[in-house]
KOLNURO-939874 format. One line per field, with one value per residue (C-alpha): residue number from 1; x, y, z. Coordinates in Angstrom, 1 decimal, padded with zeros to 4 digits. Layout:
resi: (NUM | ...)
u: (X | ...)
v: (Y | ...)
w: (Z | ...)
//
This chain:
resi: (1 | 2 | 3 | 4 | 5 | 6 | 7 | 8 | 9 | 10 | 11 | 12 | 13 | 14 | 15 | 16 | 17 | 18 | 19 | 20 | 21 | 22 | 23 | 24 | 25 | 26 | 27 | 28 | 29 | 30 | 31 | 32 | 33 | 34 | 35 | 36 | 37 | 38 | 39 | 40 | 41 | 42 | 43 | 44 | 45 | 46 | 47 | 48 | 49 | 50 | 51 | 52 | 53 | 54 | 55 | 56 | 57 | 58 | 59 | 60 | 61 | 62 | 63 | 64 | 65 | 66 | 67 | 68 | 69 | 70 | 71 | 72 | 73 | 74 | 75 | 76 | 77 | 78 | 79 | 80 | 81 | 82 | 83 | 84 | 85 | 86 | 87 | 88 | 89 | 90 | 91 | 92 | 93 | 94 | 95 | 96 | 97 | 98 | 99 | 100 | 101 | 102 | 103 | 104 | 105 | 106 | 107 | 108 | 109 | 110 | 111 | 112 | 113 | 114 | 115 | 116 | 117 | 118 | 119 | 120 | 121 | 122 | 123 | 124 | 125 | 126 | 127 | 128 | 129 | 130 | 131 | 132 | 133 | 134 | 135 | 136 | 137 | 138 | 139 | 140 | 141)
u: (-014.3 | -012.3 | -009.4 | -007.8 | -004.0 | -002.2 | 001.4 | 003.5 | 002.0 | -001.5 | -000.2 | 001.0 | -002.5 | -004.0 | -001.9 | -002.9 | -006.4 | -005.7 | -004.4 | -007.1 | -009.5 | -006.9 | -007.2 | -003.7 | -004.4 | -005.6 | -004.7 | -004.5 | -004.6 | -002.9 | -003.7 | -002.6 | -000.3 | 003.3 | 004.6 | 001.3 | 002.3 | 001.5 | 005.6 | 005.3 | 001.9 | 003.6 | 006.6 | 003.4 | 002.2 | 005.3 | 006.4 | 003.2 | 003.9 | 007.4 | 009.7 | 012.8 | 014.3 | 014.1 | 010.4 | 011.8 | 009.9 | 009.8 | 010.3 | 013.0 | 013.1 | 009.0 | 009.0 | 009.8 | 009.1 | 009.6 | 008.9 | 007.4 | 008.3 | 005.3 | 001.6 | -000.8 | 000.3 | 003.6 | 005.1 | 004.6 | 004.4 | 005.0 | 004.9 | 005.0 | 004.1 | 005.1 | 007.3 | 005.3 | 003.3 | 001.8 | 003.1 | 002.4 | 003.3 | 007.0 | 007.1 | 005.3 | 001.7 | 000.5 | 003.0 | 001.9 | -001.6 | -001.6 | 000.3 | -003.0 | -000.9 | 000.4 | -000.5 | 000.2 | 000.7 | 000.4 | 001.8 | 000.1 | -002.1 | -003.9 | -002.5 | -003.2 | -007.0 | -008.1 | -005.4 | -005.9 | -008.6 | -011.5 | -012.7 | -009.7 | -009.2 | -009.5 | -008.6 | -007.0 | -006.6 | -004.4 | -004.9 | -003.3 | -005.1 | -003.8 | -002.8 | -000.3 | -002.3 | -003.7 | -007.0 | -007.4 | -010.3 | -010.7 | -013.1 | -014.0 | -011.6)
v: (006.3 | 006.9 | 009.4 | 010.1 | 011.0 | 012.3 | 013.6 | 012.8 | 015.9 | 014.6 | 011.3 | 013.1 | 015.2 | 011.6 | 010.5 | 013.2 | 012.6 | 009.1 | 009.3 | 011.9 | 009.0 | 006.2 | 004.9 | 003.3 | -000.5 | -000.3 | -003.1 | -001.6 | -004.3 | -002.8 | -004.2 | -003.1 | -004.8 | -004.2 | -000.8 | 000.8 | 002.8 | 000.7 | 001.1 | 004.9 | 005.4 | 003.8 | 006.1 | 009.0 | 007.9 | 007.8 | 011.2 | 012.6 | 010.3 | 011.9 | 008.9 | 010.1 | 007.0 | 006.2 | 003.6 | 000.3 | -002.2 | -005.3 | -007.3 | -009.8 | -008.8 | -009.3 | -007.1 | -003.8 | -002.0 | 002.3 | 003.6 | 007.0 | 009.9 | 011.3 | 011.0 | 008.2 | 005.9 | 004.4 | 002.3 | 001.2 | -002.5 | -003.0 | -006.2 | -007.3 | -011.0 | -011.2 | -014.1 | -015.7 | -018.8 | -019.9 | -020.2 | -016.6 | -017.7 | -016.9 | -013.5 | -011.2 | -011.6 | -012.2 | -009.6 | -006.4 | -007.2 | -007.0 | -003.6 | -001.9 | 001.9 | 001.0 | 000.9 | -002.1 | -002.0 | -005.4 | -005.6 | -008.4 | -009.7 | -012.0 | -014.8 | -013.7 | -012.5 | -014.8 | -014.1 | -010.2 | -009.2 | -008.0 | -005.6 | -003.2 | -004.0 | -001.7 | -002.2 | 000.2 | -000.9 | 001.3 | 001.4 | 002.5 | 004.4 | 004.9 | 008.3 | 007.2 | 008.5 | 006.5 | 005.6 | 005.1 | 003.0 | 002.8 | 000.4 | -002.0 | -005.6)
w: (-005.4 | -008.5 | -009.0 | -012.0 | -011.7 | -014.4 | -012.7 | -009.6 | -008.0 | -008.7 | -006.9 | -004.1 | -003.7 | -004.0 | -001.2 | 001.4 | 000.5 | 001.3 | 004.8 | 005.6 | 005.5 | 006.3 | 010.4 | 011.4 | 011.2 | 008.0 | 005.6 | 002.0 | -000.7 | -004.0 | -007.2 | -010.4 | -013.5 | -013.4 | -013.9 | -012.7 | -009.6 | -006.6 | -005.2 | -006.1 | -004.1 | -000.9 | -001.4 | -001.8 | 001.3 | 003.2 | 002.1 | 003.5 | 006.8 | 007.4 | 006.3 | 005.2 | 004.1 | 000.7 | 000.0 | -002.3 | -004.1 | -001.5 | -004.2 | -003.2 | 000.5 | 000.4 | 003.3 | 004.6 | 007.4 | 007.9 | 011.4 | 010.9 | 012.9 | 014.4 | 014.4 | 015.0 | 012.4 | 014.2 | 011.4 | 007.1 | 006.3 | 002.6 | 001.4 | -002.2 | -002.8 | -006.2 | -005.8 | -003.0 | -004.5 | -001.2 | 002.4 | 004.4 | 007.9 | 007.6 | 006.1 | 008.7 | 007.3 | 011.1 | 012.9 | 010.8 | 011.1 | 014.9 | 015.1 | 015.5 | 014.8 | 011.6 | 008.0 | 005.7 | 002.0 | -000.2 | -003.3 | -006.1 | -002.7 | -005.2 | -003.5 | 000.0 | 000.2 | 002.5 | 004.6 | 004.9 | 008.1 | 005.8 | 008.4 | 008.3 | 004.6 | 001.7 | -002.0 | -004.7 | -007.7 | -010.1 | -014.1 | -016.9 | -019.5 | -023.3 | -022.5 | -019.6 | -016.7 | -014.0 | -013.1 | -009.2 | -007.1 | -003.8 | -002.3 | 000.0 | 000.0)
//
């Protein structure tokens, strides 16, 4: 599937969309080059979910975790493994998988494919066009 986004709103519509066909324990792998919209889709996504506090880049922390206030999806795992080069087993990788009521968000997952559990995996990959919108896809990791 391919979305076209041109404003925040747009992102935000995107977003509901999203979670209408999201199941909690979904691994979401979220490619896209730097400055594309992968933080501000998780922030989308969270605002739909409820969480008030503010959604940040994981970039030096790696990971974050949000508890969300109501509904079937119980917690956000963000991860961003800009910085990681290699070694997942300290950083939560196995713990968010097995909450089986959450959602979990990886930044730059290049590195970590092997590592995400396909059958709960989907990708989105996020491009820039020349005219400063977005191009979404959603598929299959």
């Amino acid at each position: 599937m391919r979305y076209k986004i041109k404003t925040l709103n747009e992102l935000s519509d995107f977003a509901a969309e999203f979670l209408k066909t999201t199941k909690p324990g979904t691994v979401v792998a979220l490619f896209g080059e730097l400055g594309s919209g992968k933080t501000a889709f998780v922030k989308a996504v969270g605002k739909k979910l409820g969480i008030k506090k503010t959604i940040q880049s994981p970039t030096f922390s790696i990971l974050k975790i949000y508890d969300v206030p109501k509904g079937k999806i119980k917690r956000v795992c963000h991860f961003d493994l800009y910085r990681i080069k290699n070694n997942f087993k300290n950083i939560g990788f196995e713990e968010c998988f097995s909450y089986e009521d959450s959602l979990v968000f990886i930044e730059w997952p290049d590195m970590a494919v092997s590592e995400i559990p396909k059958n709960r995996a989907i990708k989105i990959l996020i491009e820039i066009q020349k005219d400063g919108s977005r191009v979404i896809t959603k598929s299959r990791l």
